[in-house]
Backbone as numpy.savetxt, mean C-alpha at the origin, in Angstrom:
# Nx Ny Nz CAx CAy CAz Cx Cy Cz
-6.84 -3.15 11.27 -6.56 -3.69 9.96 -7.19 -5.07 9.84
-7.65 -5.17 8.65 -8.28 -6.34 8.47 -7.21 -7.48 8.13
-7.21 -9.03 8.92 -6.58 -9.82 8.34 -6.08 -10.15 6.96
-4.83 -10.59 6.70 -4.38 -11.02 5.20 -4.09 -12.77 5.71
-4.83 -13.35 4.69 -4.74 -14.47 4.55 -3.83 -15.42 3.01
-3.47 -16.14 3.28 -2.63 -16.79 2.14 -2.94 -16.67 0.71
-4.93 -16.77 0.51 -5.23 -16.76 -0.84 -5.29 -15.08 -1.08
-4.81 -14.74 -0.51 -4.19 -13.03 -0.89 -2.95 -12.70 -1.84
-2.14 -13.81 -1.16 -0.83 -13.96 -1.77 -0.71 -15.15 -2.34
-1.47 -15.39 -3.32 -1.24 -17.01 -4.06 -0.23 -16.73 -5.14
0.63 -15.65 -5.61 1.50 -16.36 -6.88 2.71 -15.30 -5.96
3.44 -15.62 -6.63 5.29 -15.22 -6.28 5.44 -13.31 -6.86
5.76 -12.63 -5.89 5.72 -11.19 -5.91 4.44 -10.28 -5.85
3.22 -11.00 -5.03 2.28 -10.37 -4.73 2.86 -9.46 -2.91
2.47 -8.89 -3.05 2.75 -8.41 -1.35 1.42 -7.53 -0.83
1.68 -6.83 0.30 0.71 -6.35 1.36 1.14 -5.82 1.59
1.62 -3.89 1.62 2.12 -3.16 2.72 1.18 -2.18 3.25
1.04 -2.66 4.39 0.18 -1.47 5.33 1.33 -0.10 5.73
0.90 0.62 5.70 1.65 1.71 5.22 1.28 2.92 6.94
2.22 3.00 7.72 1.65 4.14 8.84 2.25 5.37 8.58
2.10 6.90 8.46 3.09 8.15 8.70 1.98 9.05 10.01
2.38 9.99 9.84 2.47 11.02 10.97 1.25 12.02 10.27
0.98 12.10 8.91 -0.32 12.67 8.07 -0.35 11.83 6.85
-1.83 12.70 6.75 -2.44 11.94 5.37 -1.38 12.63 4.12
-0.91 13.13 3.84 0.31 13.53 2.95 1.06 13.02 2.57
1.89 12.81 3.88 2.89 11.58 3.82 2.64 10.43 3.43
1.57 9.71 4.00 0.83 8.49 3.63 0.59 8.27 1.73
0.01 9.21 1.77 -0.19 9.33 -0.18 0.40 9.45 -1.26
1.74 10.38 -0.70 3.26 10.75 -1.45 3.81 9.04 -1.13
4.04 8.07 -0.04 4.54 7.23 -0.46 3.46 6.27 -0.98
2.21 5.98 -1.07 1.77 5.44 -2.02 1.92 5.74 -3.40
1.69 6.83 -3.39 1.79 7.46 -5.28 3.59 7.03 -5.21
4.56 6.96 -4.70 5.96 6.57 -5.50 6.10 5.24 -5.06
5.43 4.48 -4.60 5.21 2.80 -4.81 4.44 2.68 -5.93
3.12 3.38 -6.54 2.39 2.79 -7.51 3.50 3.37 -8.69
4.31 4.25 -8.72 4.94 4.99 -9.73 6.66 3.62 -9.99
6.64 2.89 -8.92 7.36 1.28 -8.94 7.00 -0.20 -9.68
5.73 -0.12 -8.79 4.94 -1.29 -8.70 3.48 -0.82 -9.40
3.13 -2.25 -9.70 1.32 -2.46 -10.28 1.46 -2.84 -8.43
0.39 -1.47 -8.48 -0.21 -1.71 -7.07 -2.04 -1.35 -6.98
-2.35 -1.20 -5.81 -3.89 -1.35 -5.83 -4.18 0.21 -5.90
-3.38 0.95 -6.21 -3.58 2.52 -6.19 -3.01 3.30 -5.01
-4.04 4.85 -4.91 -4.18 5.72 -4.32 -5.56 4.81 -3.05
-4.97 4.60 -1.99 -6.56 4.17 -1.74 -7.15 5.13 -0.25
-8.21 4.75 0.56 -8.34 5.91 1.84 -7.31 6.02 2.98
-7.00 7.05 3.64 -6.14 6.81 3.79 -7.38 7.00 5.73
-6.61 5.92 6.80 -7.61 5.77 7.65 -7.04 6.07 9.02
-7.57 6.96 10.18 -7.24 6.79 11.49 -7.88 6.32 12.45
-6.99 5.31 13.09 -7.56 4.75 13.75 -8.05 5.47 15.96
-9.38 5.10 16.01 -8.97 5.60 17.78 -8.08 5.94 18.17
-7.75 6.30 18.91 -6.45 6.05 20.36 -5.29 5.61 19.80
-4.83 5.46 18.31 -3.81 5.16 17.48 -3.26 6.79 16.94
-1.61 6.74 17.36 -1.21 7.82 16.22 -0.96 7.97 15.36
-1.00 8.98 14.21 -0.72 9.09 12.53 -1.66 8.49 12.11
-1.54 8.02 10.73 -2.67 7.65 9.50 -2.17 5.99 9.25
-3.26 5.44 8.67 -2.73 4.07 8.13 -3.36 3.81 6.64
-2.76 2.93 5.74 -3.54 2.83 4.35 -2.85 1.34 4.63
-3.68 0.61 3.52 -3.36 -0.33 3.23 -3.20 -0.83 1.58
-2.01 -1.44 0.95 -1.96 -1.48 -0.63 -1.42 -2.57 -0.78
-1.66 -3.41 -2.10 -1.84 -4.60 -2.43 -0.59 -4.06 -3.95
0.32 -5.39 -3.70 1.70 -4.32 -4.89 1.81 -6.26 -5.54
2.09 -5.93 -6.47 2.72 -7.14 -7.66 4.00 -6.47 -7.84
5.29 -6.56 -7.41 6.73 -6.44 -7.16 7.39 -6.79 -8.72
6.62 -7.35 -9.69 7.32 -8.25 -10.61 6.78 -7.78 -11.48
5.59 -6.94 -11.75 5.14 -5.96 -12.64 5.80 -4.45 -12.50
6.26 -3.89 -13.20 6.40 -2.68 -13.23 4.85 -1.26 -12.92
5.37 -0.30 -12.62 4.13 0.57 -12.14 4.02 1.43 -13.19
3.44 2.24 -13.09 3.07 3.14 -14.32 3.91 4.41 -15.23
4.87 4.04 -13.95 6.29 5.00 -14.44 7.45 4.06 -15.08
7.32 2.98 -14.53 7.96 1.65 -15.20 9.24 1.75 -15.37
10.17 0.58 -15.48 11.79 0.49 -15.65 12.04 1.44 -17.29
């Protein structure tokens, strides 16, 4: 995973969740019901790493915006 640095998170309810499951399925079903929460950075690839188990994604969420399913 690539470093997150501060000017990533410059205003109040930005976040970062790197996201691990056991398949790419799992991985995507909980992205799609975070973006269906949150304004997030999407559906994005979902990646395995070497000698690492399961899948990893990484998503960029604004907590303070609603998502596309919205309150």
């Amino acid at each position: 995973m690539e470093r997150i640095d501060e000017q990533h998170l410059a205003e109040p309810g930005l976040v970062v969740l790197d996201i691990t499951g056991g398949d790419e399925d799992t991985v995507r079903a909980v992205m799609a019901t975070l973006e269906g929460r949150w304004a997030t950075s999407g559906i994005v690839p979902v990646r395995r790493e070497p000698g690492q188990p399961g899948v990893r994604a990484r998503i960029y969420a604004d907590i303070l915006r609603p998502g596309r399913d919205g309150p």
